[in-house]
C-alpha positions in Angstrom: 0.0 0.0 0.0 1.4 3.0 -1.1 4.9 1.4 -1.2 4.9 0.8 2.3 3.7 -2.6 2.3 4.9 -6.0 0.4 4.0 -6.7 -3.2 0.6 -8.3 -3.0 -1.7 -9.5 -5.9 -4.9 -10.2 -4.1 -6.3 -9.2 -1.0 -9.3 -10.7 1.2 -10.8 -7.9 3.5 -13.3 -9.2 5.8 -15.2 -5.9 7.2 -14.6 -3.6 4.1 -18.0 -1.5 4.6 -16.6 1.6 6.2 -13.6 2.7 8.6 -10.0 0.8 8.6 -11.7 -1.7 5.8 -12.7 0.4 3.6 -9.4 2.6 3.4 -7.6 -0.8 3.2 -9.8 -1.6 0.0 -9.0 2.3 -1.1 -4.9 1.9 -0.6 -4.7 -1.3 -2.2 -6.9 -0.5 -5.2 -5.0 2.6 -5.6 -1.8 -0.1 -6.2 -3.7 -2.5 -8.7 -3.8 -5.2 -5.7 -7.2 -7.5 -6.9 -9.2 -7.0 -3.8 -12.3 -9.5 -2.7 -13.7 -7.3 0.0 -16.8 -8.3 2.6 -19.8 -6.4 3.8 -23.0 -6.9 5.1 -25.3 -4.5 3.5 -26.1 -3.4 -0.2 -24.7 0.5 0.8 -21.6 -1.3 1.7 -21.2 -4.0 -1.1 -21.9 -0.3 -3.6 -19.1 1.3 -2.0 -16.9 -1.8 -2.6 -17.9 -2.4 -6.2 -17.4 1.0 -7.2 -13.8 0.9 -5.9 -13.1 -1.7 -8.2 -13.2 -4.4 -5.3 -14.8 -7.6 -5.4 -17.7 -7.7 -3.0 -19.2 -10.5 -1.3 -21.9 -10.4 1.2 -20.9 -11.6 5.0 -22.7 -10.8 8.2 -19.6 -12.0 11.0 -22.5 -11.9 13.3 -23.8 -15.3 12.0 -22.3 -19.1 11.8 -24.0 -19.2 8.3 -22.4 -15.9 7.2 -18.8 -17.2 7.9 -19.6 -20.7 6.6 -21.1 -19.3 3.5 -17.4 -17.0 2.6 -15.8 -20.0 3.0 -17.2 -21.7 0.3 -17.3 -18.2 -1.6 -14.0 -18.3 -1.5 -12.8 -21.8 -2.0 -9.9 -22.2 -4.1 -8.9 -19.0 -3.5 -5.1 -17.8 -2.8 -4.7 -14.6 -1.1 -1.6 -13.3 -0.2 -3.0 -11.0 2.6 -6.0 -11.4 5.0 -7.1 -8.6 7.0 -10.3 -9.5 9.6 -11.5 -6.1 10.3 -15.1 -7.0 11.4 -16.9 -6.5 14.3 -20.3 -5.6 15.8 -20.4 -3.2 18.8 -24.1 -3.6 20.0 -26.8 -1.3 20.1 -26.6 2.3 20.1 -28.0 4.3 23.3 -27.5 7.5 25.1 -25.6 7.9 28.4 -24.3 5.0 30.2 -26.6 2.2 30.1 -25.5 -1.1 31.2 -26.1 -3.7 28.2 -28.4 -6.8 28.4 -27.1 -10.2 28.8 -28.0 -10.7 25.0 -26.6 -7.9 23.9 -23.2 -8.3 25.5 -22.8 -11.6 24.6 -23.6 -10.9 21.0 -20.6 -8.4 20.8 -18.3 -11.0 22.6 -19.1 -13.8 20.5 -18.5 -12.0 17.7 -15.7 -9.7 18.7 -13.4 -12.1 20.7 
């Protein structure tokens, strides 16, 4: 990425919808890496396919969402991995204490 990083030729970046993903996808298009980048929303798949990237559909939140990129990308050889994914629960105001539900979900998903 911007010569500060190995040469790479493809690129899996699992949480590419916005933040640290989606710059990743940004640098790396920006050098001609291929890039297969995840998200779990059609705003965020957009955003992926108009930087040239790859996109495939993953919710990390889900056992079927991870199964199902692993067959998406079967056979695949990537030279990087970046897992930049994560959930961090529901939005409130102040300083609510979270629900048992709620704070496993972001632990399960997170850790």
């Amino acid at each position: 990425m911007s010569g500060t990083a190995p040469a790479v030729g493809q690129v899996l970046v699992i949480g590419a919808s916005r933040g640290i993903g989606l710059e990743l996808v940004r640098q790396y298009r920006a050098d001609g890496v291929q890039v297969t980048a995840t998200a779990r929303d059609d705003d965020g798949l957009a955003r992926l396919a108009a930087l040239g990237a790859q996109p495939l559909r993953l919710d990390v939140a889900t056992a079927a969402g991870c199964s199902g990129l692993a067959w998406q990308v079967d056979g695949a050889q990537f030279d990087a991995v970046w897992l930049v994914a994560g959930v961090y629960g529901p939005r409130q105001t102040g300083l609510q204490t979270p629900t048992q539900d709620e704070f496993d979900a972001v632990m399960h998903t997170n850790v």
